[in-house]
C-alpha positions as CSV (number, residue, x, y, z in Angstrom):
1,X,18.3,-66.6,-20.7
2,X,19.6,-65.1,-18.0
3,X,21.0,-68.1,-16.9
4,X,22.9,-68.8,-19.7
5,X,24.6,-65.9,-20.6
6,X,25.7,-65.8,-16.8
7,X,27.0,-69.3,-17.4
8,X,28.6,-68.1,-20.2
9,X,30.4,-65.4,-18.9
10,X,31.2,-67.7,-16.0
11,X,33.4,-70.3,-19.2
12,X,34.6,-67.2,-20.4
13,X,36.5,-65.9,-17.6
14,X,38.0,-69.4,-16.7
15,X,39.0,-69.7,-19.8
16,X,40.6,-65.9,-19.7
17,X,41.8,-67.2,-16.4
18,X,43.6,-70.0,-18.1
19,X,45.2,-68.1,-21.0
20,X,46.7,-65.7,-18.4
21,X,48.0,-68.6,-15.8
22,X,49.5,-69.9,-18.9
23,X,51.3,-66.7,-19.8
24,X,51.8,-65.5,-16.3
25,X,54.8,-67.3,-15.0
26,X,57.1,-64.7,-12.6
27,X,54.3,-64.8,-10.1
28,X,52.5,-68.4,-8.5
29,X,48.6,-68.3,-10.2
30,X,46.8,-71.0,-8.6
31,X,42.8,-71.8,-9.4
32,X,40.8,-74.1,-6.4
33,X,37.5,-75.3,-6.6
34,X,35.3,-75.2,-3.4
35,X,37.0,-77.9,-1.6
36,X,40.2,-76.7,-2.0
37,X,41.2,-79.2,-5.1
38,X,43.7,-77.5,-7.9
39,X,42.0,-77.0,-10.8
40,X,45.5,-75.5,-12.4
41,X,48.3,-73.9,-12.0
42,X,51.4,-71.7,-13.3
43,X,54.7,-73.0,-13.9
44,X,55.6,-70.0,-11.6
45,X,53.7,-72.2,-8.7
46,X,55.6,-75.4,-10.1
47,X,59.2,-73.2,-9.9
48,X,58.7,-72.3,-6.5
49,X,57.8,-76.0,-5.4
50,X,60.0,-77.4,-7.6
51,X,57.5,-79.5,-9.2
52,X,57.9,-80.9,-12.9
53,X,53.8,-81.3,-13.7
54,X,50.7,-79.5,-12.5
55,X,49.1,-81.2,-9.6
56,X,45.2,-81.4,-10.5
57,X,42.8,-82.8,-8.6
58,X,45.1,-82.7,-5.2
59,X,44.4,-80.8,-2.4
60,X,45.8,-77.4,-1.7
61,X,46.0,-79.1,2.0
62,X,48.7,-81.7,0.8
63,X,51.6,-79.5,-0.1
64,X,50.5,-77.4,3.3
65,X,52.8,-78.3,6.5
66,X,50.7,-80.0,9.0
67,X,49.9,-77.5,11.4
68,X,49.1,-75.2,8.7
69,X,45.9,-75.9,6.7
70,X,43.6,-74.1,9.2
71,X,44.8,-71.4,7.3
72,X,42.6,-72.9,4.5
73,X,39.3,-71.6,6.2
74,X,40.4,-68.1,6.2
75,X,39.9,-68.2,2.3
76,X,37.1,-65.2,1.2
77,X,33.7,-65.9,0.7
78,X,32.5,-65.6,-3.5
79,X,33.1,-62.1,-4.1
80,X,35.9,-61.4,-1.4
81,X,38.9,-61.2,-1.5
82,X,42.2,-61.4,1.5
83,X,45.9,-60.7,1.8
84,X,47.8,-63.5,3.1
85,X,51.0,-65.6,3.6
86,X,50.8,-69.2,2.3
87,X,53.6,-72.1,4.0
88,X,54.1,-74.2,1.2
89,X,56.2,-77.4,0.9
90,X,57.7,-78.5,-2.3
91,X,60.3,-81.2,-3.6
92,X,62.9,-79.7,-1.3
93,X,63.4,-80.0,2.4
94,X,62.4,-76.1,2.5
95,X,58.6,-74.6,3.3
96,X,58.5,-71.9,0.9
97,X,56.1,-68.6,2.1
98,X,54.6,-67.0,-0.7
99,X,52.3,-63.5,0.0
100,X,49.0,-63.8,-1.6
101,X,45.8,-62.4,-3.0
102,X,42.8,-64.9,-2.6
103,X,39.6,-64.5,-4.9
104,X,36.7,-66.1,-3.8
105,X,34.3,-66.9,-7.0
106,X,31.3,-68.8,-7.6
107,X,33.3,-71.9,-8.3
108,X,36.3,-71.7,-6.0
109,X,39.1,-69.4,-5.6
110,X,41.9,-67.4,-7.6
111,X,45.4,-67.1,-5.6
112,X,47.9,-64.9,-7.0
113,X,51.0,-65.0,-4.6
114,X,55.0,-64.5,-5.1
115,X,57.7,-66.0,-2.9
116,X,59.2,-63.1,-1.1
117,X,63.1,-62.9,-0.2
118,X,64.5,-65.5,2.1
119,X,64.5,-63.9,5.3
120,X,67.6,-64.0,7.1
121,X,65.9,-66.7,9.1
122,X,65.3,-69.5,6.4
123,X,68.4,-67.6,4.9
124,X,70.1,-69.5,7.9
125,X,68.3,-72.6,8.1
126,X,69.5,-73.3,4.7
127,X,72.9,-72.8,5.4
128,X,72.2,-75.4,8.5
129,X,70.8,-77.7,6.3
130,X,73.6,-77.2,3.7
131,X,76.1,-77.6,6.5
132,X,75.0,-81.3,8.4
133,X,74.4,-82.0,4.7
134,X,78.6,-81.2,3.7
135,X,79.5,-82.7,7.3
136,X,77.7,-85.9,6.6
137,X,79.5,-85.8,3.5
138,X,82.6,-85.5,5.0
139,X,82.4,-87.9,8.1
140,X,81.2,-90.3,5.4
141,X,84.0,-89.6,3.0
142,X,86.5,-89.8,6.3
143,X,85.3,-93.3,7.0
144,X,85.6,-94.9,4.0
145,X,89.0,-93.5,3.8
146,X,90.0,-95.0,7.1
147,X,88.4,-98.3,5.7
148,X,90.2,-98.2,2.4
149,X,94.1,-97.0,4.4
150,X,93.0,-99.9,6.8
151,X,92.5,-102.3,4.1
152,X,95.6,-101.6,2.1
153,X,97.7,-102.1,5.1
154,X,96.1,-105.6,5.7
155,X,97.5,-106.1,2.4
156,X,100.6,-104.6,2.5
157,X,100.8,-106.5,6.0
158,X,99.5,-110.2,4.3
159,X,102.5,-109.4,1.3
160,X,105.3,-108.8,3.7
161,X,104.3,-111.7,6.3
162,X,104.5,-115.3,6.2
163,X,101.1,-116.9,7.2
164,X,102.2,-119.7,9.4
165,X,104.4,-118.0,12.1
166,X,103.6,-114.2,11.4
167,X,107.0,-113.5,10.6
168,X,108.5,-111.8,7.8
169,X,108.2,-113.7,4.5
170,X,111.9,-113.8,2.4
171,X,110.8,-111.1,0.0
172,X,110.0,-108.4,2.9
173,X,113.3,-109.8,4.5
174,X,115.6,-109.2,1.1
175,X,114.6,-106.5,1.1
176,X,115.3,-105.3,4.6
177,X,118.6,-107.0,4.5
178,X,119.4,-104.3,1.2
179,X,118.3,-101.8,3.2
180,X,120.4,-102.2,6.3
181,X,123.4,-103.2,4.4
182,X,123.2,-99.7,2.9
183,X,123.1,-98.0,5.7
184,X,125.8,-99.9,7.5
185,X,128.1,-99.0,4.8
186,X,126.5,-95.3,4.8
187,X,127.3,-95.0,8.3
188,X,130.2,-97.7,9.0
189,X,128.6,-99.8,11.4
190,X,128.3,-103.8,12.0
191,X,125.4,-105.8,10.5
192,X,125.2,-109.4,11.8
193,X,122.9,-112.0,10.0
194,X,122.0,-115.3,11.6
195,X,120.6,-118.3,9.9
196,X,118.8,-121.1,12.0
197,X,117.6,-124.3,11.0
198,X,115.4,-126.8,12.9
199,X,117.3,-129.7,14.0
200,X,115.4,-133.4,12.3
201,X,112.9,-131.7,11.2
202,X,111.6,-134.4,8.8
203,X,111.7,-136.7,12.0
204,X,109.4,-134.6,13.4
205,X,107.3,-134.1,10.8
206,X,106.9,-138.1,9.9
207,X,106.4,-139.0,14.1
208,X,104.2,-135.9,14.7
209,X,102.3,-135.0,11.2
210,X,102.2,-131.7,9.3
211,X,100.3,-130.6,12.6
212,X,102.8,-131.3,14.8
213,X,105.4,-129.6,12.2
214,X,103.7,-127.0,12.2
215,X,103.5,-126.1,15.7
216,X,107.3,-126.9,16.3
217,X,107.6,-123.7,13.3
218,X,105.0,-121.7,15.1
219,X,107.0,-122.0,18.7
220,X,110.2,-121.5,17.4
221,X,109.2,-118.5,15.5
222,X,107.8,-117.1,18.7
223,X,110.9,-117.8,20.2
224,X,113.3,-115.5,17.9
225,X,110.3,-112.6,18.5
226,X,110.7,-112.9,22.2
227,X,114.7,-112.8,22.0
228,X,115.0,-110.2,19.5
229,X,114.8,-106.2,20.0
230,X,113.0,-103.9,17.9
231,X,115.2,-102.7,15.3
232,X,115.9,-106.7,14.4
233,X,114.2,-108.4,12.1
234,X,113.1,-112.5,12.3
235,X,112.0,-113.5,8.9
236,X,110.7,-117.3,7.7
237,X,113.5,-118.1,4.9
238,X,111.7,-121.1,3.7
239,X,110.9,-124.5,5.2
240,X,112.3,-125.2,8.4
241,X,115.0,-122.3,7.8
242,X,114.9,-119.2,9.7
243,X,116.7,-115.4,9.2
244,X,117.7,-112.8,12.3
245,X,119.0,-109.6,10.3
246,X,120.7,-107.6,13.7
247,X,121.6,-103.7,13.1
248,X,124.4,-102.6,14.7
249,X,125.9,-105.8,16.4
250,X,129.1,-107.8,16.1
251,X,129.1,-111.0,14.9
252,X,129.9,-111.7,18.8
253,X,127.1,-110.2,19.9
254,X,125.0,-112.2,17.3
255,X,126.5,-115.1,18.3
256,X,125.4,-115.0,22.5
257,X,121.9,-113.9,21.0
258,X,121.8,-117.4,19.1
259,X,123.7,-119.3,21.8
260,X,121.1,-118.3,24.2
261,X,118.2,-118.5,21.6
262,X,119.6,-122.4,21.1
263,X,119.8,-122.8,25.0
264,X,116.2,-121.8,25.2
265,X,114.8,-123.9,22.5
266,X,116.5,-127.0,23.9
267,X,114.5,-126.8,27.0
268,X,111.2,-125.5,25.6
269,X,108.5,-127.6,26.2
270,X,105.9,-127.8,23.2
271,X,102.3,-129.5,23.3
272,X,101.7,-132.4,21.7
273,X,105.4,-133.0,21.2
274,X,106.9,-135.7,23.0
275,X,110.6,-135.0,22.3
276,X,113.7,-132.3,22.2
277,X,113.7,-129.5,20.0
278,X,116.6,-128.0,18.8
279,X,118.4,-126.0,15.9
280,X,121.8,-125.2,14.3
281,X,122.5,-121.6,13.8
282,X,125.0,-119.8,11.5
283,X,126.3,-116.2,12.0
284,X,128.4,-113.6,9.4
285,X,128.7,-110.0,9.9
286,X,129.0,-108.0,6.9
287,X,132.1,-107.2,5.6
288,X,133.5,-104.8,2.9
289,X,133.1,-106.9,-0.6
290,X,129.3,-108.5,0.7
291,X,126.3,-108.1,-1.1
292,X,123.2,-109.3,0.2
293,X,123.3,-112.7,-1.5
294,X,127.1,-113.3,-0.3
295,X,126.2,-112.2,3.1
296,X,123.2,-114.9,3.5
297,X,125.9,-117.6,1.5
298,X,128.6,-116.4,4.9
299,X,126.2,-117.2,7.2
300,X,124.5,-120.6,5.3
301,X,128.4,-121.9,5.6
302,X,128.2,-121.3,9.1
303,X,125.4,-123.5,9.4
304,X,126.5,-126.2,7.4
305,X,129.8,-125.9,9.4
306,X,127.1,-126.1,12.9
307,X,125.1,-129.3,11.3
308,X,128.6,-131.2,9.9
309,X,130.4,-130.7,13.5
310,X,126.5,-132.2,15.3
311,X,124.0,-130.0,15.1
312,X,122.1,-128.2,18.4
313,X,125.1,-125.3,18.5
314,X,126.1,-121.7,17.0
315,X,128.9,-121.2,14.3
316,X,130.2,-117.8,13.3
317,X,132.0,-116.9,9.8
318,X,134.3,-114.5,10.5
319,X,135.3,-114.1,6.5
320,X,137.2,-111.0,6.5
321,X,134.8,-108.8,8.8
């Protein structure tokens, strides 16, 4: 009898035990059986490991840091009870202290504990945290910045440049030649443009092939880069045609840069071809009533004029410059 009723008393308090871990929630309530299993908890325990259901049946041990569950056999005897501070780890990257009161019962133990304030230490280990956190963020954020500027002047570069000889395509040269034309006018000084084409080029094509072709373009485009200064610009105009746009020079000037630009050529020696390259070249400098497109026309008369009188030499328009 006695048995029983002390068995009965024992169900009763659990299940007084329960009802109040199920009310209780400011405070972590916490019942372990004699191995240190959860039997149940609060959702005050939950909130402070930021936990979304009860663990049961997992040891108090696994939400301990390592170094920490000898700390599990100071735990009172049945009967006893012991302040003490519990390291817990939750669903964050913090341990969480909570201050306790352990029960030791017949069947287990009762923990009542709160998380304290955040000392100023863990106060400051968070704000670490937080910080490489931001400033892997950031460096990360940085990079793919760099990538995407990096990539949008590839394209900007692959839109502006023709793909054979890397020099400017004719739309980034049109509209250069606007540009500089503006600013000529803006500030009243000569603008030359020079127009070159290949000599034969066909011939060359049909004796060497489209490779061959291609190479003859590829030299003589590394040609005008070599002979021209930074502010010029040598464009690709289309087929074997070629475009020098030269700020602030005469069409005299313009004229020895394509003299010695043909004198060069004539000489160069190009692999795999097995005879003479040369080119005509036309030269205008702007003059008061041009516009870009009667500016290139000035200087593709020029050329014709070069090609009619035998090709391999430099004509200059002098129009009304």
């Amino acid at each position: 009898m006695q048995t029983k009723t002390l068995n009965l008393l024992c169900e009763t308090s659990r299940q007084i035990l329960e009802e109040y871990i199920a009310e209780h929630a400011n405070g972590a309530v916490v019942l372990l059986d004699r191995e240190y299993r959860l039997l149940d908890c609060n959702q005050g325990f939950l909130r402070i490991l930021s936990l979304s259901e009860k663990p049961r049946k997992l040891l108090l041990k696994e939400f301990l840091p390592p170094e920490s569950d000898k700390v599990l056999r100071q735990f009172p005897a049945s009967g006893g009870r012991r302040e003490m501070r519990l390291n817990l780890r939750g669903g964050s990257a913090f341990v969480h202290t909570i201050s306790c009161q352990v029960y030791g019962t017949e069947w287990g133990y009762i923990v009542f504990g709160d998380k304290p304030l955040a000392t100023s230490s863990e106060v400051v280990d968070k704000i670490s945290i937080l910080n490489s956190e931001m400033a892997n963020l950031s460096r990360e954020l940085q990079q793919k910045n760099r990538a995407l500027e990096q990539a949008n002047a590839t394209i900007a570069q692959l839109m502006r440049t023709d793909p054979l000889t890397g020099l400017a395509n004719r739309r980034f040269f049109m509209e250069i030649l606007i540009k500089e034309i503006s600013l000529a006018r803006r500030h009243g000084l000569p603008l030359s443009l020079v127009m070159a084409d290949l000599d034969y080029f066909k011939k060359i094509n049909d004796a060497c092939g489209h490779d061959g072709g291609d190479d003859v373009l590829k030299a003589f485009a590394a040609l005008l880069q070599e002979h021209t200064r930074k502010e010029d610009l040598a464009a690709r105009f289309g087929g074997e045609e070629f475009m020098l746009i030269l700020p602030h020079t005469s069409d005299l000037l313009a004229e020895v840069m394509a003299e010695r630009i043909r004198r060069r050529l004539e000489t160069l020696s190009i692999p795999k071809i097995d005879r003479q390259v040369t080119s005509s070249f036309g030269v205008a400098q702007i003059a008061p009533a041009d516009d870009p497109d009667t500016l290139i026309k000035r200087a593709d008369e020029a050329l014709y004029q070069a090609k009619a009188w035998g090709r391999n030499r430099v004509m200059v328009n002098a129009g009304n410059a």
